[in-house]
N, C-alpha and C positions, 0 to 999 in steps of 0.2 A: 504493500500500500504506500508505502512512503517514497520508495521507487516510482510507480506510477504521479504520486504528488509532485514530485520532484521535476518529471518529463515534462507534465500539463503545464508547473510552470515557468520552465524554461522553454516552451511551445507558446505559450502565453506570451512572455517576453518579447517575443522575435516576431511581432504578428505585424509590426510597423514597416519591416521590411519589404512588403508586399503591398505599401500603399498606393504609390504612384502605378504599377504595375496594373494595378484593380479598380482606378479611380473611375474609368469610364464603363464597364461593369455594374461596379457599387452605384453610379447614377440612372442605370437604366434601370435596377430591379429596386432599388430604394425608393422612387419615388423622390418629387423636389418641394418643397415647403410653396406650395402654390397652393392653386386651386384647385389642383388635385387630392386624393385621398393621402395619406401617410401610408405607405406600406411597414411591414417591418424588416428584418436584418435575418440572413441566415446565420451569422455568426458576429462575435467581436470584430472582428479585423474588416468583414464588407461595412457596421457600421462607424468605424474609425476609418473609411474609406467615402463615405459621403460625402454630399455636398456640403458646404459651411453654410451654418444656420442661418438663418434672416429672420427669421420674427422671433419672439418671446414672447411665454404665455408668464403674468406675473401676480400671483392675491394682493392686491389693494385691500388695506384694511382701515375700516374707520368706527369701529368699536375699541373704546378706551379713549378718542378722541372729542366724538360726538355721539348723540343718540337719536340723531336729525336723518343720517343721511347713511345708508347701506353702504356696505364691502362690494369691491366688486374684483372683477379678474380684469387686467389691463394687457396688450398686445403691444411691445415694445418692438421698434425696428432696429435690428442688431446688422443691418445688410451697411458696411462702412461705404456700399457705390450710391445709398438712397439718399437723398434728399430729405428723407425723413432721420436720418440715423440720428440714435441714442434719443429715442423722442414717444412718447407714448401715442399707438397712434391707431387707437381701440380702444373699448370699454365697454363690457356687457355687467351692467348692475344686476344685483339680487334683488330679490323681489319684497323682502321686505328688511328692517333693521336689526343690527344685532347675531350677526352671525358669527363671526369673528374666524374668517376665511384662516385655515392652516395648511397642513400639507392637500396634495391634489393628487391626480392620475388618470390613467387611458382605460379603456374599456378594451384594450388588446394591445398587448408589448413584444416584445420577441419571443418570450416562449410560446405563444401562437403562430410560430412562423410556419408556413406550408398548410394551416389551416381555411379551411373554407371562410372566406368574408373576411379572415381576421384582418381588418383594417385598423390603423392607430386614428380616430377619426372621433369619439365622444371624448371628453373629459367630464372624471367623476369629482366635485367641488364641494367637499364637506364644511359647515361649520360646525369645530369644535364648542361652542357656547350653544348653540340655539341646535344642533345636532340633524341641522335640514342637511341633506344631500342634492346637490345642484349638477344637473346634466345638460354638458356647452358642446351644441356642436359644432369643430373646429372645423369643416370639411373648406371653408375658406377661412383662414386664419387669420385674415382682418375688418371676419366682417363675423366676430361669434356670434349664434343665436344658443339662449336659455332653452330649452325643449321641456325642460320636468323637474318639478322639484319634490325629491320624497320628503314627506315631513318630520322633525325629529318626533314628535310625539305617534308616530304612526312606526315609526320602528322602536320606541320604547314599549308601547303596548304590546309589541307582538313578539318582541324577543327580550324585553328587560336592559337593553341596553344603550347607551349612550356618550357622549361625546369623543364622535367621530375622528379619527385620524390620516391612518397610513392607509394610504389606496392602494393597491396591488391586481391586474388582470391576471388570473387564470389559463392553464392551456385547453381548457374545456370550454372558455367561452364567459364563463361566470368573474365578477368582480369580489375581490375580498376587502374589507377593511375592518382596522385593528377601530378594537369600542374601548373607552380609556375606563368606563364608568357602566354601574344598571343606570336602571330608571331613574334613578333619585340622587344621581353623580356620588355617589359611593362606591365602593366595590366589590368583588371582580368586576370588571371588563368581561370582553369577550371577544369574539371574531364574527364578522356580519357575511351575510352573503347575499350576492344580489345576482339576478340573473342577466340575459342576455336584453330584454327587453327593461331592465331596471323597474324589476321588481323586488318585494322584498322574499327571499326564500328562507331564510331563518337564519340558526346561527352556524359557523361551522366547527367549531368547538361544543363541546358539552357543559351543562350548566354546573357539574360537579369536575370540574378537569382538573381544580389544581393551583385554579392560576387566580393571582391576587391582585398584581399591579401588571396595568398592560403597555405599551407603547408603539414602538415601532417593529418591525417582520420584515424576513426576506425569505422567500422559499428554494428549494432544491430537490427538483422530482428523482433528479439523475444519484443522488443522496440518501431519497426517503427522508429527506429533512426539512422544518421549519425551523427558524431562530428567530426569536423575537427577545425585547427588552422591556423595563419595567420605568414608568415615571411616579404616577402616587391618583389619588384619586380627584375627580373633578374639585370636588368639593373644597379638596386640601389646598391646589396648585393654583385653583380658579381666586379666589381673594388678592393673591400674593405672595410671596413669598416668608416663608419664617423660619428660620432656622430652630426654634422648639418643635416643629411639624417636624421635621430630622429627628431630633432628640427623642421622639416621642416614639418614631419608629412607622412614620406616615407617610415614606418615599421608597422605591425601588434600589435594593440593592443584589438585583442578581440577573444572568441570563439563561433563557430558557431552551431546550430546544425537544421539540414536538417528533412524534414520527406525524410523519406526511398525509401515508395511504389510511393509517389505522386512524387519523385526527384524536391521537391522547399524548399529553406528557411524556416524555420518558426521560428528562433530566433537569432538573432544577439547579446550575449552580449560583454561589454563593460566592460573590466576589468580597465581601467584607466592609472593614472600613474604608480601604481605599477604593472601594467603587461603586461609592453612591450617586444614584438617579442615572442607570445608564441608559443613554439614549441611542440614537442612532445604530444599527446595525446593516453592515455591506460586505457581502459576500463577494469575493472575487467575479468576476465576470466569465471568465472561461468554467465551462459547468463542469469541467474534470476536477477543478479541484476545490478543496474543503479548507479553504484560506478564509478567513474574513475579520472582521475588527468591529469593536462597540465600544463608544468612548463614554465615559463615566463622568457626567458633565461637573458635578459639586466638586467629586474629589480629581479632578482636573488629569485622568489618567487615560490613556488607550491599553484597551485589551485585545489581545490576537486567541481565534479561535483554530482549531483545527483537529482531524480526524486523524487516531492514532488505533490503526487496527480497529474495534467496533467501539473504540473509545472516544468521548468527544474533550479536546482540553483546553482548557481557557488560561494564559498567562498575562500579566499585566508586562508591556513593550516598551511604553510614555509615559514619564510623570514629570506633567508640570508645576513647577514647585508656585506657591503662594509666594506674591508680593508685598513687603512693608508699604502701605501709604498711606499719609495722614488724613487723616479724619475718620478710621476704619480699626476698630477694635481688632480684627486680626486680620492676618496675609490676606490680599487678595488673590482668590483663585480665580484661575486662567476661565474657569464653566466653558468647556469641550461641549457648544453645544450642537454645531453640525460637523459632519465629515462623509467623505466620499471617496472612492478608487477608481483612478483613470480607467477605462475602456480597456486598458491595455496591461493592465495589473501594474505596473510599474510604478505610479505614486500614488500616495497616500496624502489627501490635504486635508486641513482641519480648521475651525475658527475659534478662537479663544474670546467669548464675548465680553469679557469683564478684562483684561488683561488688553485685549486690541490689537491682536495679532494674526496673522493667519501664518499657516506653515505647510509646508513639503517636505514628502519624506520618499526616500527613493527606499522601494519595500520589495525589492528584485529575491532580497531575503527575506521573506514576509513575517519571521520571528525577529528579527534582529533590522527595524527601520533605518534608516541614517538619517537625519536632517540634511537637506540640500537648498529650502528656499526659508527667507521668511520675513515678512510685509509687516508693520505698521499701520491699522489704521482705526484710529477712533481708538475708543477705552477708557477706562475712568482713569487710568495712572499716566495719560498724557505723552506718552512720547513717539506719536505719530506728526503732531505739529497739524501742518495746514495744506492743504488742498484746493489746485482751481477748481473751483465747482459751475462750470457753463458761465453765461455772462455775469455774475455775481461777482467773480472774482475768488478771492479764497476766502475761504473759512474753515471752521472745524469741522472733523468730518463728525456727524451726533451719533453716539451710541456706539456700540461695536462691531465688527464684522462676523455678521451671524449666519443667515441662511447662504450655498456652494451650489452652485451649477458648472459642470464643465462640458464647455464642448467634446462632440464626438472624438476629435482630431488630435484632444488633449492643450489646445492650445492658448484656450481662454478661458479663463475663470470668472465668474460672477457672484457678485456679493451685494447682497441685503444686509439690513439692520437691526430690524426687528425680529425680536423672539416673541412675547407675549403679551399682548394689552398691560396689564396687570403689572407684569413684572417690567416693559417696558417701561411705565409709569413709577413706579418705585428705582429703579437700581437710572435710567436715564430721561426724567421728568420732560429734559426738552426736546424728545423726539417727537412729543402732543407737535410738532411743527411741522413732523413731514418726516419723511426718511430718505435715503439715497440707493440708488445701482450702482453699481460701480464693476467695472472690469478689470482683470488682474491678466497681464499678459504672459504663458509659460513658456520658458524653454524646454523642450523635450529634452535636452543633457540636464536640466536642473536648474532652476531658481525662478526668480518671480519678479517681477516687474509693473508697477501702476500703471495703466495705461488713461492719460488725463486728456485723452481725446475721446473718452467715453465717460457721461454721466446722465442719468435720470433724476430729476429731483422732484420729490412726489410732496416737496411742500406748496405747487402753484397749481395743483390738479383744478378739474372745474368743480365746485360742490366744496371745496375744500381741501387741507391736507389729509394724508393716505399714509399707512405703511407699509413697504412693500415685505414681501414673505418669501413662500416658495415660487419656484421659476421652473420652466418645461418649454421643450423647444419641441415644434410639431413633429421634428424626426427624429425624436428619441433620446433620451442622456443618458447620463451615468449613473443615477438613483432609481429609474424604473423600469430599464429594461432587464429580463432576466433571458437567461437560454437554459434551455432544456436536454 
């Protein structure tokens, strides 16, 4: 087994070499970010061989700002030959207020490749607060139409659960999403399932499975495996933030991972004190192998997971140590609160939303990361400085570098600021102003670069300021595609 781990990812690695070779290929079967459908990817390498993106899908939030005016998803033009570039240039609003738009997803990714219809073509749009599910159809990408929205109270009654998360497509056809909370934002969580026509089909977990605190999921059919992660319960995280809600034993500190076909349990670990409220989990992208990571946003740590014989084993890889700064009763931590793996398994990026940094790690050794880039920006400890920000001139950049998008190609990175109404509001009060996009430019040998010919600033929208969130390009990324 470890032999074969070993091939897949050294077969992984070398998948770039093949890029120029395959590009005109990759755009005939991929599909192009038009007005045509999304198709999907037969493997990593055709879609790190695609076309570069041009639009952006992006949650617009305006819960915790105002109580006036709905969240919406906004279409940003990332194409640097338009006329419109780095400019919001779409807007499909929800239908009513109060949703508090989080993560998003497709109604078909890559592990539907070679299936009938699987098209990349609906996006599933949860709100975590109000627990509606919002179905956009992208089939032209600058011009979204809303088609349906399930109600949150209409999947609390029928499955007990609620505030909606991690979107995930199926290779049967079916949507999954991680539920953080029941009915009454307490816990267990659970796992939702909806079908082909979005509807509700129940849960796909069992109501006695096991499972306490829910978050994010990646699956692995080629495995038999689910991994999901733990954050704490609506109820807890929805106020604010409190470090007694820790103390008390009210947040996630462990990772789970499911058998697949049987949908039960079959390991519970227990990362401890240094890994509490793990969020994010990303499984390598090549489906051979059993690589992946979940970063432990409080205790500011990355963990590597992997398959050893029928054994699954979790080790801690990253630890970012707490900062002295005044006005703060103790270090600040770095809060690991997004991360992601190239297309190509080679790096590993993360954002430290309290500390204000982003980083790269070249993970060619997927135990053993090295540091190779790492950016400046925003943070409460200040040593990012200032930023042109479009015709304004500089300023600060507000809040930290929180939600990661990477291009297919690996070449551009994108960064939001916003994590969570509530906790935005507490930890950086003046982001009530608006938030920013921002683009990080990579080198594929390593390191990171701002690139200040790209910004979005979502404090002049119309209706008011917005926070931007999660982000999805109509031809696929690095956080929802999986292969089978």
């Amino acid at each position: 087994m470890r032999r074969r781990e070993f091939l897949a990812t050294a077969a992984a690695a070398t998948l770039t070499t093949s890029i120029t070779a395959r590009r005109g290929t990759a755009h005939e079967h991929a599909g192009h970010a038009g007005a045509e459908e999304c198709r999907t990817y037969a493997s990593p390498a055709e879609a790190i061989a695609s076309p570069r993106e041009t639009e952006m899908f992006v949650t617009a939030l305006r819960v915790g700002i105002t109580d006036k005016q709905p969240d919406y998803l906004a279409v940003v033009d990332v194409d640097p030959k338009s006329k419109t570039y780095s400019q919001v240039v779409d807007r499909v609003m929800m239908p009513t207020v109060g949703d508090e738009l989080h993560h998003f997803g497709w109604n078909a990714c890559s592990s539907c490749h070679g299936a009938k219809d699987a098209m990349r073509r609906y996006l599933i749009v949860p709100g975590i607060k109000s627990g509606n599910i919002h179905v956009i159809d992208a089939h032209e990408p600058r011009k979204l139409k809303l088609i349906k929205t399930i109600k949150g109270s209409d999947v609390a009654a029928q499955t007990n659960l609620s505030a909606p998360h991690t979107v995930h497509c199926l290779p049967n056809g079916q949507i999954m999403i991680s539920m953080l909370g029941d009915a009454k934002g307490n816990t267990p969580g659970g796992f939702l399932l909806l079908d082909e026509k979005f509807e509700i089909v129940g849960r796909w977990d069992s109501k006695d499975s096991g499972l306490k605190f829910n978050y994010d999921f990646w699956y692995q059919p080629r495995h038999n495996v689910m991994v999901s992660s733990e954050w704490g319960a609506p109820n807890t995280f929805g106020p604010g933030f409190d470090v007694k809600d820790v103390e008390a034993g009210k947040y996630g500190h462990s990772i789970l991972f499911w058998d697949w076909d049987g949908r039960n349990l079959l390991e519970k670990i227990d990362l401890g004190p240094t890994g509490l409220i793990p969020l994010e989990v990303r499984f390598h992208h090549n489906p051979d192998s059993t690589h992946g990571y979940v970063g432990a946003a409080l205790s500011s740590t990355m963990w590597h997971w992997h398959k050893d014989g029928e054994k699954w084993n979790v080790d801690k890889v990253i630890e970012v140590a707490g900062i002295e700064h005044e006005g703060w009763p103790f270090p600040v931590p770095g809060l690991i609160t997004d991360l992601l793996v190239s297309m190509d398994d080679k790096f590993l990026y993360f954002s430290n939303w309290l500390h204000g940094d982003l980083r790269q790690y070249d993970i060619s050794d997927p135990a053993k990361p090295k540091l190779t880039g790492q950016l400046w920006l925003g943070g409460v400890i200040g040593r990012s400085g200032k930023f042109r920000e479009g015709k304004d001139g500089e300023r600060p950049f507000i809040g930290g570098p929180q939600m990661l998008q990477l291009s297919l190609d690996g070449r551009r990175l994108y960064v939001t600021n916003s994590l969570y109404s509530s906790w935005d509001n507490q930890f950086y009060p003046e982001m009530k102003e608006g938030s920013s996009l921002k683009m990080i430019d990579c080198d594929p040998a390593g390191g990171m670069k701002l690139n200040e010919d790209f910004h979005v600033d979502f404090s002049k929208e119309p209706g008011g300021p917005a926070r931007a969130h999660e982000m999805r390009f109509p031809g696929g990324d690095s956080t929802s595609d999986i292969w089978i």
